[in-house]
C-alpha positions in Angstrom: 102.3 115.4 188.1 105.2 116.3 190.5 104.2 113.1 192.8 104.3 110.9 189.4 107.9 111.8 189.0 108.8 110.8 192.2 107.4 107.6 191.9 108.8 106.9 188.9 112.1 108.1 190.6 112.0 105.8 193.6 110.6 102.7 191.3 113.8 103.1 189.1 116.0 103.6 191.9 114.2 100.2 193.6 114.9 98.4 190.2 118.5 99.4 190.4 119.5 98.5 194.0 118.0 95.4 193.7 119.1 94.2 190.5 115.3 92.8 189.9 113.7 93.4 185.9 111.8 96.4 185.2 108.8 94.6 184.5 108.6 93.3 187.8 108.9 96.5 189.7 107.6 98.8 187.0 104.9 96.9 186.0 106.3 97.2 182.4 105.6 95.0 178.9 107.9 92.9 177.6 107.6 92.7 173.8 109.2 89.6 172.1 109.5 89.9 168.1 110.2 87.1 166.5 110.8 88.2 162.8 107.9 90.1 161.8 105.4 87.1 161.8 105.0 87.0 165.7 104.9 88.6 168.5 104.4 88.1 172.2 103.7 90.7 174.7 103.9 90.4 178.9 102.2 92.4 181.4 99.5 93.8 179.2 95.8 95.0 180.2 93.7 94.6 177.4 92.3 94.0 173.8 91.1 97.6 172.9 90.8 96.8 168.8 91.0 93.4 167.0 91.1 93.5 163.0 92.8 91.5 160.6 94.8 94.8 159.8 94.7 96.6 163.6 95.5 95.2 167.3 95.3 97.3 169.9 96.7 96.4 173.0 96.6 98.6 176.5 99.2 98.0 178.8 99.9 99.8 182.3 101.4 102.7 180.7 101.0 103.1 177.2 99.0 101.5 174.1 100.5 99.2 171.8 98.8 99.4 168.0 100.2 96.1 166.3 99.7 97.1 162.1 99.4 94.3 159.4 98.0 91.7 157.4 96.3 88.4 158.4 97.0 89.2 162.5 95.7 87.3 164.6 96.0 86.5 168.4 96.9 83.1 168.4 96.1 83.1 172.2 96.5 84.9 175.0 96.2 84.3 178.8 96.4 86.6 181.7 100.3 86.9 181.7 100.7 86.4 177.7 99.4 87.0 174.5 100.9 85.7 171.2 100.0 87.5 167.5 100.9 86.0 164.5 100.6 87.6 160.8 102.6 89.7 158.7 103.3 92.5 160.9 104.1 95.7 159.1 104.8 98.2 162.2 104.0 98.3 166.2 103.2 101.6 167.6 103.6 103.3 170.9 100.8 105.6 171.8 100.8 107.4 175.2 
């Protein structure tokens, strides 16, 4: 776990000295909310769960449960996906 920390370390001093986004060193999502009808998330893995009521998204780090009514996935490509509905909550999971 030790070596983890010191790659995290060394990514965020990276990210820092060379002014560059997060997401590019990192490998981070970038999560766009656009009221609470849509929502577009970067730099994601995978569709673990697709319900009208549940999307579950894996990124590099984390999971991302999207929580509503009528969601959808409006489309999504390699780099981008878009949901659409009436999004109640988006959750974190590690």
């Amino acid at each position: 776990m030790r070596a983890k920390q010191k790659q995290d370390q060394l990514k965020n001093k990276i990210t820092s000295v060379t002014g560059m986004p997060d997401e590019v060193i990192l490998g981070a999502s970038v999560i766009n909310i656009l009221g609470y009808h849509k929502l577009y998330i970067e730099n994601y893995r995978g569709i673990l769960e697709y319900t009208s009521c549940l999307i579950r998204i894996q990124t590099k780090q984390i999971q991302i449960r999207v929580v509503g009514k009528k969601l959808k996935i409006e489309y999504y490509t390699n780099l981008e996906m878009k949901i659409t509905g009436d999004i109640c909550s988006i959750e974190f999971c590690k």
